[in-house]
C-alpha positions as a Markdown table, in Angstrom:
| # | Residue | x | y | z |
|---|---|---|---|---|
| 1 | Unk | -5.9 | -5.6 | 10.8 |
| 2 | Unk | -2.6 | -7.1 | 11.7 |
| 3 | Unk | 0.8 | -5.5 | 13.1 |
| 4 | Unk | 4.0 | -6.8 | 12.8 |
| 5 | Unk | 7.6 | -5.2 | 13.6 |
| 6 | Unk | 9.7 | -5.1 | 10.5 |
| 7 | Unk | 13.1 | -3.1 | 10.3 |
| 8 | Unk | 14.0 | -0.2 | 7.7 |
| 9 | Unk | 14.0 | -1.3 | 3.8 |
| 10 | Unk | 17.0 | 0.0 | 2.8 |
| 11 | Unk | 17.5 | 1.8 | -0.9 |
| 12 | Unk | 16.9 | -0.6 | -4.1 |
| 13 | Unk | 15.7 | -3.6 | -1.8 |
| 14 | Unk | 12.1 | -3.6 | -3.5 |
| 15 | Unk | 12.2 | -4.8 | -7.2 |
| 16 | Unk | 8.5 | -4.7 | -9.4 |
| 17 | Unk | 8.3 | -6.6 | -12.0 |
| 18 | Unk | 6.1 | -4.4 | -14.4 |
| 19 | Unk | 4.6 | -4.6 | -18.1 |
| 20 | Unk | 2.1 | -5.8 | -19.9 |
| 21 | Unk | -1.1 | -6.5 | -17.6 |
| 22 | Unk | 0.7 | -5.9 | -14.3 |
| 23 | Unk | 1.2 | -2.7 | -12.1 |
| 24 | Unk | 2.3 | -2.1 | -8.9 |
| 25 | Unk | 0.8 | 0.0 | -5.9 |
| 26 | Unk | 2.4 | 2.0 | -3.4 |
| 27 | Unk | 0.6 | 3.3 | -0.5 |
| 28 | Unk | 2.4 | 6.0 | 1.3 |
| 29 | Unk | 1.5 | 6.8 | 5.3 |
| 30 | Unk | 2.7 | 8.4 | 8.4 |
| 31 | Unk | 5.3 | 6.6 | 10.5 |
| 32 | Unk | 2.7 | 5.9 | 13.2 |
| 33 | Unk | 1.4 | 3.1 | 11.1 |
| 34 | Unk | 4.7 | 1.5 | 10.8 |
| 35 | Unk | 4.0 | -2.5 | 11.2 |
| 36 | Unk | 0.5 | -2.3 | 10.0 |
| 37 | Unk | -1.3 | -4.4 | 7.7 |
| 38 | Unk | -3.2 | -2.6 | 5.0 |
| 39 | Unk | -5.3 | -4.5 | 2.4 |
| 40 | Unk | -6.3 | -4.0 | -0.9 |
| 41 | Unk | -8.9 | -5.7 | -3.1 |
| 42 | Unk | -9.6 | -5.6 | -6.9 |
| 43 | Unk | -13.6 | -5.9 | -7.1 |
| 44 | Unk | -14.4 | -8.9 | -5.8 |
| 45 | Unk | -11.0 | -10.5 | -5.6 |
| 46 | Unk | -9.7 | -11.7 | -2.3 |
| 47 | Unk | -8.1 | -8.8 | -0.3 |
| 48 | Unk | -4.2 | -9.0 | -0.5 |
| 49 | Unk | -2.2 | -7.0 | 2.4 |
| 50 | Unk | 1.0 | -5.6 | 2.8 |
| 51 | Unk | 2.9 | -4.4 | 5.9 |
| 52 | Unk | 3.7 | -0.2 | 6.4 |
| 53 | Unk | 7.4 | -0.7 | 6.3 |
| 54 | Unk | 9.9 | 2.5 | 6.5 |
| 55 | Unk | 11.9 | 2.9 | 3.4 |
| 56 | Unk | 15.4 | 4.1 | 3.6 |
| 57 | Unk | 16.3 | 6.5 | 0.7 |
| 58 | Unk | 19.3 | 8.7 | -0.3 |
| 59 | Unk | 17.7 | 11.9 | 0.8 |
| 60 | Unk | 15.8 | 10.4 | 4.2 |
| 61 | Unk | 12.9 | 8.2 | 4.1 |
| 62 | Unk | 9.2 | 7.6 | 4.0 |
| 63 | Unk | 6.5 | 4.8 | 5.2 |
| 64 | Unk | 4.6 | 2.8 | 2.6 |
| 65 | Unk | 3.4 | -0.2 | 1.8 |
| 66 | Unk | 4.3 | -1.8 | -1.2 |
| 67 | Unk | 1.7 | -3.7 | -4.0 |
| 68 | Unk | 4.1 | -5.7 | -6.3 |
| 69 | Unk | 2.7 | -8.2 | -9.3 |
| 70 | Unk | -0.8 | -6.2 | -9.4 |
| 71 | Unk | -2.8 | -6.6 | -12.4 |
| 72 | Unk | -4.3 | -3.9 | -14.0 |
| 73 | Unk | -7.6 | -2.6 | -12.8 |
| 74 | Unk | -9.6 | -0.7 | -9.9 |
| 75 | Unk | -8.5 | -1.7 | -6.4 |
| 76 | Unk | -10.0 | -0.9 | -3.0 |
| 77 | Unk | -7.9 | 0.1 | 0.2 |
| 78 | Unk | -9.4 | -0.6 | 3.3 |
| 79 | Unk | -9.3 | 1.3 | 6.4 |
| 80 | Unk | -10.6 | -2.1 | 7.8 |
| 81 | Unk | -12.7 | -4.7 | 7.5 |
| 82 | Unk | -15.5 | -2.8 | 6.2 |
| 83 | Unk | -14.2 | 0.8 | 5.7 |
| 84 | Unk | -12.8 | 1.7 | 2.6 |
| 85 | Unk | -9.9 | 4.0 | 2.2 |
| 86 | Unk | -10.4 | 4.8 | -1.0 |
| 87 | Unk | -9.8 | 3.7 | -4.9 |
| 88 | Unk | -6.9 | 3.4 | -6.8 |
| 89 | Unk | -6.2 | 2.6 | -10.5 |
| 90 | Unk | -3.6 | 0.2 | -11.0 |
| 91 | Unk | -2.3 | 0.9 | -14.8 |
| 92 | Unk | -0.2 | -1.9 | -16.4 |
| 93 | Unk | 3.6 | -1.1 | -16.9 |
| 94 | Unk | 3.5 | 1.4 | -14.3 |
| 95 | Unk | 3.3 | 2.2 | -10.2 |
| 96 | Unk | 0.3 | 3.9 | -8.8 |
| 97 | Unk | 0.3 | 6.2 | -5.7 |
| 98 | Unk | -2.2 | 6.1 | -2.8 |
| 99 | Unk | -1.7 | 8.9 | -0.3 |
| 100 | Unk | -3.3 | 7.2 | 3.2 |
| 101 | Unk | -6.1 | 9.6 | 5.0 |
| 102 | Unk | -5.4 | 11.5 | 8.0 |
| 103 | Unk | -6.2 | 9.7 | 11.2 |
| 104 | Unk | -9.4 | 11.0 | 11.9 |
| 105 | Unk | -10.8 | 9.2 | 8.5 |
| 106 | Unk | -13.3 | 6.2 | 9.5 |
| 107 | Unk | -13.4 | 7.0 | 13.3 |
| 108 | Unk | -17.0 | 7.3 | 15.0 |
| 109 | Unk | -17.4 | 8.9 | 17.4 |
């Protein structure tokens, strides 16, 4: 897991390309995971990550990381490096949704 300090994405400053084969994945979280890395995987496929960035829109804003240029199938989030999140279906032509799990998912304890 990586961190990383990014600034606000302001409205309209993510563009997906979508159609055909390829989707798009948006993973929504809580603002205490702004800068982190979260990755993805489609079965075997090497993992892919993208950083929880806030994003500015007209009515206030949200934290997510953003999947562009996915093709279609079943991916993996990872809590970690050997948690999973959870599964998403990434549809071609159109954006999927992943709402992260409260904190207390994956802790031992």
């Amino acid at each position: 897991m990586h961190e990383h300090t990014y600034g606000p994405s302001e409205t309209g400053s993510v563009v997906l390309e979508l159609g055909g084969d390829t989707g798009a994945l948006i993973v929504f979280t809580g603002r205490d995971l702004h800068g982190r890395e979260i990755e993805i995987s489609r079965g075997d496929d090497r993992r892919v990550h993208s950083a929880v960035r806030e994003r500015r829109v007209r009515d206030g804003s949200f934290h997510s990381a953003v999947y562009p240029d996915l093709p279609a199938g079943m991916y993996t989030v990872w809590w970690d490096e050997d948690t999973s999140a959870g599964v998403v279906s990434v549809h071609g032509g159109g954006i999927a949704e992943f709402v992260w799990p409260s904190s207390g998912f994956g802790a031992t304890g």
